[in-house]
C-alpha positions in Angstrom: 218.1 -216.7 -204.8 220.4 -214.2 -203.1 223.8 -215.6 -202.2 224.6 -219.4 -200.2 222.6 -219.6 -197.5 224.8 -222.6 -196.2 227.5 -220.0 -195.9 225.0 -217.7 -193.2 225.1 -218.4 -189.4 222.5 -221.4 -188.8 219.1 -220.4 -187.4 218.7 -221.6 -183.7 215.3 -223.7 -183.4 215.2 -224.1 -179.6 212.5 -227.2 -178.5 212.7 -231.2 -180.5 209.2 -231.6 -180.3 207.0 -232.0 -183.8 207.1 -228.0 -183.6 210.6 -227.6 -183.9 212.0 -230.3 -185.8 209.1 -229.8 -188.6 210.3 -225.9 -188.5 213.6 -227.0 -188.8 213.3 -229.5 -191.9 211.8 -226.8 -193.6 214.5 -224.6 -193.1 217.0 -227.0 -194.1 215.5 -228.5 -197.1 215.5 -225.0 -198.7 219.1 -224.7 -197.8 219.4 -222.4 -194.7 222.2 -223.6 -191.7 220.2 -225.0 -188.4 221.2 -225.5 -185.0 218.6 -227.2 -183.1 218.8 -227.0 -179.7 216.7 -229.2 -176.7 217.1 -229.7 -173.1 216.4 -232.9 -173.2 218.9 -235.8 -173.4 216.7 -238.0 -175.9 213.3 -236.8 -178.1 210.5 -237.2 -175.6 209.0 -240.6 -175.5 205.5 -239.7 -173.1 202.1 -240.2 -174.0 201.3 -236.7 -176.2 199.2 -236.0 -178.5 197.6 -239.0 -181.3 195.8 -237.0 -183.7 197.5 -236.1 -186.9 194.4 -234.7 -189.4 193.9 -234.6 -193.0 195.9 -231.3 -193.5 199.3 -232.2 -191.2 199.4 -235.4 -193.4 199.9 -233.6 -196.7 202.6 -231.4 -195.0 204.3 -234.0 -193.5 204.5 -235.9 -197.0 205.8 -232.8 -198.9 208.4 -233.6 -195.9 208.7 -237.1 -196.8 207.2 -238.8 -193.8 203.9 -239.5 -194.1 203.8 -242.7 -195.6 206.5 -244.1 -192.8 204.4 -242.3 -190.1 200.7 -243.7 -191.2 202.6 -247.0 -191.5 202.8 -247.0 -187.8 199.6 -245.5 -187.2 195.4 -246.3 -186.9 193.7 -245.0 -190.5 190.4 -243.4 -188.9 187.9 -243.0 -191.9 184.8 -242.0 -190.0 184.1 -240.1 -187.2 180.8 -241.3 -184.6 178.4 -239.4 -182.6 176.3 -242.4 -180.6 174.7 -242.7 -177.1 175.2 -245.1 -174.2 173.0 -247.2 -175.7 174.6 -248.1 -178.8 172.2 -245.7 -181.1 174.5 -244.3 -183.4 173.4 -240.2 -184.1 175.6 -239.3 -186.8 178.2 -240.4 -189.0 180.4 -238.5 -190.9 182.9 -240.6 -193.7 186.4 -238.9 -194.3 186.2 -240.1 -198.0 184.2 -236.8 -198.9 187.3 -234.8 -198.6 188.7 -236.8 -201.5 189.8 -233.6 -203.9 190.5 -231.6 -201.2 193.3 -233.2 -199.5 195.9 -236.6 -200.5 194.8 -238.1 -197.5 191.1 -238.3 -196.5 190.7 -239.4 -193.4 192.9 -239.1 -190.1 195.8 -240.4 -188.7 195.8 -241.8 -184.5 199.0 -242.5 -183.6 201.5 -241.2 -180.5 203.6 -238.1 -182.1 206.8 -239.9 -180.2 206.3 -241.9 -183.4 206.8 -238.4 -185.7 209.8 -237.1 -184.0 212.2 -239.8 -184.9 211.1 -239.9 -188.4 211.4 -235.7 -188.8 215.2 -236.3 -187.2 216.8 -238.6 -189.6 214.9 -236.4 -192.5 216.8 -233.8 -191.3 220.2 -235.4 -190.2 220.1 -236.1 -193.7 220.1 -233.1 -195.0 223.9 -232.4 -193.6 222.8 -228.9 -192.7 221.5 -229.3 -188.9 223.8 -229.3 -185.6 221.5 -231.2 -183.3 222.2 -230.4 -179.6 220.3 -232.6 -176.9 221.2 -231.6 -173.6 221.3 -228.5 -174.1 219.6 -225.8 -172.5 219.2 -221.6 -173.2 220.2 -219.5 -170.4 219.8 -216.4 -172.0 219.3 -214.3 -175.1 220.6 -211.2 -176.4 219.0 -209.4 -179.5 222.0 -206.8 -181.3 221.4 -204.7 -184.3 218.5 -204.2 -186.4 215.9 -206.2 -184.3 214.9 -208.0 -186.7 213.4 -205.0 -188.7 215.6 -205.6 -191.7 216.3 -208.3 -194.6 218.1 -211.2 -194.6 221.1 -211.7 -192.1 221.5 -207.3 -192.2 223.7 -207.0 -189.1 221.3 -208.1 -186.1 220.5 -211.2 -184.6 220.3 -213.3 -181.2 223.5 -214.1 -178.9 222.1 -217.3 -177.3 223.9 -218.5 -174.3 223.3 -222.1 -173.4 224.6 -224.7 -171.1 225.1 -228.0 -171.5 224.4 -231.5 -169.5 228.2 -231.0 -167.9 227.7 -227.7 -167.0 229.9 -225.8 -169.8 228.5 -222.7 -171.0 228.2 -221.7 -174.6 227.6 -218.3 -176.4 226.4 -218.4 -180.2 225.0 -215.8 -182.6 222.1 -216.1 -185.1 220.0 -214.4 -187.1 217.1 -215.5 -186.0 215.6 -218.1 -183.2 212.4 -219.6 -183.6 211.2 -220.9 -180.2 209.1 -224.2 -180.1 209.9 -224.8 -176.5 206.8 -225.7 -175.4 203.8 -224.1 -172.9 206.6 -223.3 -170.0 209.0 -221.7 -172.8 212.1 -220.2 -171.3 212.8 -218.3 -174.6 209.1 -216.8 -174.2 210.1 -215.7 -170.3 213.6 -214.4 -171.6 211.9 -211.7 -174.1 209.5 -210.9 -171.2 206.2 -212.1 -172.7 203.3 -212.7 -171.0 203.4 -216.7 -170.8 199.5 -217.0 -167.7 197.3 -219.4 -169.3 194.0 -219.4 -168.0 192.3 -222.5 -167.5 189.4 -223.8 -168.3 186.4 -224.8 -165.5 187.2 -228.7 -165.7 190.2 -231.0 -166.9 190.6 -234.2 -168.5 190.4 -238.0 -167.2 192.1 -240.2 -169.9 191.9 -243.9 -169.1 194.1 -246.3 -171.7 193.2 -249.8 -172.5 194.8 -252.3 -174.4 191.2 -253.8 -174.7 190.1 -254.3 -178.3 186.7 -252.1 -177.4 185.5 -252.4 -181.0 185.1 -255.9 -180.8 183.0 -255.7 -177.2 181.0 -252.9 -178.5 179.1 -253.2 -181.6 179.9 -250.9 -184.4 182.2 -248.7 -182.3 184.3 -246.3 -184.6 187.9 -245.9 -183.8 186.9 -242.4 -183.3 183.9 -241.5 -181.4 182.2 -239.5 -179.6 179.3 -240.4 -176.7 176.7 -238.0 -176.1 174.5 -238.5 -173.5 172.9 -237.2 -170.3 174.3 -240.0 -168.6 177.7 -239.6 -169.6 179.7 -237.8 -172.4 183.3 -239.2 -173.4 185.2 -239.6 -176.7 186.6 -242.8 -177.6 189.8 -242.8 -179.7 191.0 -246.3 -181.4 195.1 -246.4 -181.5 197.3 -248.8 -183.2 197.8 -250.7 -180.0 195.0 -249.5 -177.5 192.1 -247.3 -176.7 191.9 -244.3 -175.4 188.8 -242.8 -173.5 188.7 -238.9 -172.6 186.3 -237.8 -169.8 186.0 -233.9 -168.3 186.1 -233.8 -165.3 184.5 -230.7 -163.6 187.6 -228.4 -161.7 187.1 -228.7 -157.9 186.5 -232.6 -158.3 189.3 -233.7 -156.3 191.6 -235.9 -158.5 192.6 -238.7 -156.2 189.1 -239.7 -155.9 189.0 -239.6 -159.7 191.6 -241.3 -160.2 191.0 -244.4 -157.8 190.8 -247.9 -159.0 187.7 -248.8 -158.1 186.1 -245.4 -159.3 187.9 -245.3 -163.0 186.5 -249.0 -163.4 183.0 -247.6 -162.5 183.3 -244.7 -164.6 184.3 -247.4 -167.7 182.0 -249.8 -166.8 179.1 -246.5 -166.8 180.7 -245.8 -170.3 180.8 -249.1 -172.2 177.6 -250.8 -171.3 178.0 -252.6 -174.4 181.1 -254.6 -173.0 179.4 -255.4 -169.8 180.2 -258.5 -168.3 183.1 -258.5 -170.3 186.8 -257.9 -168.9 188.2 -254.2 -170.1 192.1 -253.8 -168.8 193.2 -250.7 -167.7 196.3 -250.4 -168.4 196.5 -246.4 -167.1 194.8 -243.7 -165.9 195.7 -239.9 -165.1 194.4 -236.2 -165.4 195.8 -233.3 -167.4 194.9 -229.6 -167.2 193.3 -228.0 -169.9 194.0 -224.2 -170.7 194.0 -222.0 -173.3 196.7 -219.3 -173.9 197.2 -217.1 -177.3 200.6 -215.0 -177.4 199.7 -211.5 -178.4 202.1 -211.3 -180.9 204.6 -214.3 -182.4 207.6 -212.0 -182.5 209.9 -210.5 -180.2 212.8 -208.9 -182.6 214.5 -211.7 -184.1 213.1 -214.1 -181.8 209.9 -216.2 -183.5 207.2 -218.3 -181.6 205.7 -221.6 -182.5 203.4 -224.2 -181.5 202.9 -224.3 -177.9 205.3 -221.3 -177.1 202.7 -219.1 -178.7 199.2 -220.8 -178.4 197.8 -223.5 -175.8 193.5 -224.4 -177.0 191.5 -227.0 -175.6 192.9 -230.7 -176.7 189.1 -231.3 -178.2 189.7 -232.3 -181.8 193.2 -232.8 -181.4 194.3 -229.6 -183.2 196.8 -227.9 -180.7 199.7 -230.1 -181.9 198.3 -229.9 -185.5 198.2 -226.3 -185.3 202.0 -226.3 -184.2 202.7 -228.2 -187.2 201.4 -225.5 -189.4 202.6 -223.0 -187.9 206.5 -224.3 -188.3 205.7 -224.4 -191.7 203.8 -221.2 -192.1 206.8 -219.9 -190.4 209.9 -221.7 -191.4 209.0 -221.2 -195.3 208.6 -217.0 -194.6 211.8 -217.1 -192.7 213.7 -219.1 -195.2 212.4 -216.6 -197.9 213.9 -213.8 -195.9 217.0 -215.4 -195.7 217.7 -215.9 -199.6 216.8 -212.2 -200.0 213.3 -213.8 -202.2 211.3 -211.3 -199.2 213.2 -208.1 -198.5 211.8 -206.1 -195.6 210.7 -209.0 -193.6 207.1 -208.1 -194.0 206.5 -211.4 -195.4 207.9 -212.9 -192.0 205.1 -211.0 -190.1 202.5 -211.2 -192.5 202.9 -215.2 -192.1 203.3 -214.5 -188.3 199.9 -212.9 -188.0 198.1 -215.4 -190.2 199.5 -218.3 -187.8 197.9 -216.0 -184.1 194.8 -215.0 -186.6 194.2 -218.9 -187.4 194.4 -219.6 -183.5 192.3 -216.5 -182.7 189.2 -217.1 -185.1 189.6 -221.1 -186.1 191.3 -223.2 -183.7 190.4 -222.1 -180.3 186.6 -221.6 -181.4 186.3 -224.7 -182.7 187.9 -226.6 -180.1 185.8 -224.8 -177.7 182.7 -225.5 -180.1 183.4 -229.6 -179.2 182.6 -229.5 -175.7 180.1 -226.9 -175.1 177.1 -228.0 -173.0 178.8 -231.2 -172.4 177.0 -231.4 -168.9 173.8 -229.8 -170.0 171.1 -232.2 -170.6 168.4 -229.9 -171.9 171.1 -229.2 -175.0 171.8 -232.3 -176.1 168.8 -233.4 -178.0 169.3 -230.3 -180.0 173.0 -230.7 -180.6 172.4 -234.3 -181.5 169.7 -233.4 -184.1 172.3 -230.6 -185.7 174.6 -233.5 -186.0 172.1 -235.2 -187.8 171.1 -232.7 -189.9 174.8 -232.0 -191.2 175.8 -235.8 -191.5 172.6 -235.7 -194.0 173.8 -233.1 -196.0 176.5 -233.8 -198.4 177.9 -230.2 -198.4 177.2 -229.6 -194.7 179.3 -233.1 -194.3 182.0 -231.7 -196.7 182.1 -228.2 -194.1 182.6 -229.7 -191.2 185.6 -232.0 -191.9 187.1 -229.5 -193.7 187.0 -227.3 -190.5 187.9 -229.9 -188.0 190.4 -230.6 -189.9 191.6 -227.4 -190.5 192.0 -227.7 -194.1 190.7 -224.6 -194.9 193.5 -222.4 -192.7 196.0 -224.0 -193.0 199.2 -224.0 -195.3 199.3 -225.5 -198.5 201.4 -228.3 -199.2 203.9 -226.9 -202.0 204.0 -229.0 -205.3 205.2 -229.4 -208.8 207.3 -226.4 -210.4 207.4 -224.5 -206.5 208.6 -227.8 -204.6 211.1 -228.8 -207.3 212.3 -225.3 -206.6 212.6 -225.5 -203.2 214.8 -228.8 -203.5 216.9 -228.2 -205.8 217.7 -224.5 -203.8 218.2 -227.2 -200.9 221.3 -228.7 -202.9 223.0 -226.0 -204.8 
């Protein structure tokens, strides 16, 4: 280790979403100074994403807050493929990933539930100034740009303002933005920031219904496939969700009308007919996809959905971000103790995170949806489904993939953690 990182100037992690308060534990628990910066007055407390998969689990319990977070959560330990008719396709059980991860199966449950776990961790930690109501007005990059080791003699004059309407000017090192899809740090270095959508958007309809007790054998993660109507199901700790596409150009007040999202539920869950489903809410979202060409501008770094937006299929957008404030807040922290002179390990883990989005996530996510509306597919789709579910290896592939296990950052353990902490508290 090279020198007392506590005695640098902090690291700015702009955004208090999973992103960047995951980013910034990291940082901190190896010992380097954060300010954490977010525009908000409290975390957000909004319906987000539910899904945390097999591989965001082991991260976030080399964090220490996995066990609190699946505490609050819905275990899901198989995923469904089935028809409108109740004929289950395929079946796929998470407990063939047992060797390859510490948690085998995945995790439903709101991310609101996350954030407030990752703040205390790192409150704890003594080295984070956490800044609500606080927004960035503008950014500065002086000296070396970022091209350099360690602290050298650039870095970022951030200029915020604050809820009262006083104007602050800091310097540091680095920023990493995890501001989200509209990112202001993203606009401020002048980087493209157009997503371009995709030809239809998303109907979610929430029910506090129990579902799996009105339809027979219903997984708490499912997916219907049929010619009649295709929809995933997804089982929460406290309700259901159900996730229709909706074609773009379908105008979304007639969607979204009572008596047509009672139809559409009633058309989905003919196995609870007669029976009373309460719909608690109902409302559309855009789906787009968006890939930063590069996660770096200078001394300012990109995460989550400041550098990537995918399809929500599979849930691995948020998942993603996860990763990539690990990916990213380990390589920074190594430049910072001098363990990565150069910074070439900064990009090199910077590229890894936009290749894993280029050639994994997007295609995959992409992959769950295609030929949704196309009847003449789906009997060949279904019968690939079955094929794989069949296969024990085939089985073993595709949850590693949809649960990104095999591009995503290893969880740091024995002799390389201990490390890491005991850096944290020197």
């Amino acid at each position: 280790m090279s020198g007392d990182t506590a005695s640098h100037e902090p690291v700015a992690v702009v955004g208090a979403g999973p992103v960047g308060l995951t980013a910034a534990l990291v940082l901190a628990r190896t010992g380097v100074r954060v300010t954490l910066l977010e525009s908000r007055e409290t975390l957000a407390t909004e319906s987000r994403a539910s899904t945390f998969h097999p591989s965001t689990l082991d991260l976030l319990d080399e964090l220490g807050v996995a066990a609190a977070l699946s505490r609050q959560g819905r275990t899901v330990d198989r995923v469904q493929w089935r028809d409108l008719d109740g004929v289950v396709h395929a079946e796929l059980d998470y407990s063939v990933l047992a060797g390859h991860t510490g948690h085998p199966y995945r995790l439903h449950v709101e991310q609101a539930r996350l954030t407030p776990l990752l703040l205390a961790e790192l409150t704890a930690t003594g080295l984070a100034d956490v800044r609500f109501g606080t927004t960035v007005t503008g950014a500065e990059q002086t000296g070396d740009g970022g091209t350099g080791g360690g602290n050298g003699g650039g870095g970022v004059l951030l200029r915020t303002e604050d809820a009262a309407g006083r104007v602050t000017v800091t310097r540091h090192p680095y920023v990493l933005a995890a501001d989200g899809s509209r990112s202001r740090l993203r606009e401020l270095a002048g980087l493209p920031g157009t997503a371009e959508e995709y030809p239809d958007y998303a109907l979610r309809v929430v029910t506090g219904t129990p579902l799996d007790e009105l339809v027979p054998g219903l997984a708490p993660l499912s997916y219907i496939r049929d010619a009649r109507a295709s929809f995933s199901a997804l089982g929460m700790p406290d309700h259901w969700r159900l996730i229709f596409r909706i074609p773009r150009g379908t105008d979304r007040e007639a969607v979204l009308a009572p008596g047509a999202v009672r139809a559409r539920v009633e058309q989905a869950l003919p196995g609870a007919a007669g029976k009373a489903v309460r719909i608690a809410d109902a409302h559309t979202y855009r789906l787009a996809r968006f890939l930063l060409p590069r996660y770096r501008a200078g001394r300012v770094l990109f995460a989550g959905d400041a550098a990537h937006l995918t399809s929500t299929a599979g849930g691995l957008n948020m998942n993603c971000g996860i990763h990539d404030a690990v990916e990213t807040g380990r390589a920074l922290a190594a430049v910072l103790r001098g363990d990565a002179p150069g910074g070439a390990s900064l990009d090199a883990a910077l590229d890894r995170r936009r290749s894993v989005v280029e050639t994994a996530v997007i295609p995959r996510s992409e992959a769950r949806t295609a030929g949704l509306d196309s009847a003449a597919e789906l009997p060949a789709r279904l019968a690939s489904l079955r094929r794989t579910a069949a296969d024990p290896r085939s089985a073993v592939d595709y949850l590693l993939k949809a649960s990104l296990l095999d591009v995503a950052p290893r969880p740091l353990k024995g002799d390389a953690h201990a490390d890491l902490v005991s850096q944290a508290h020197r």
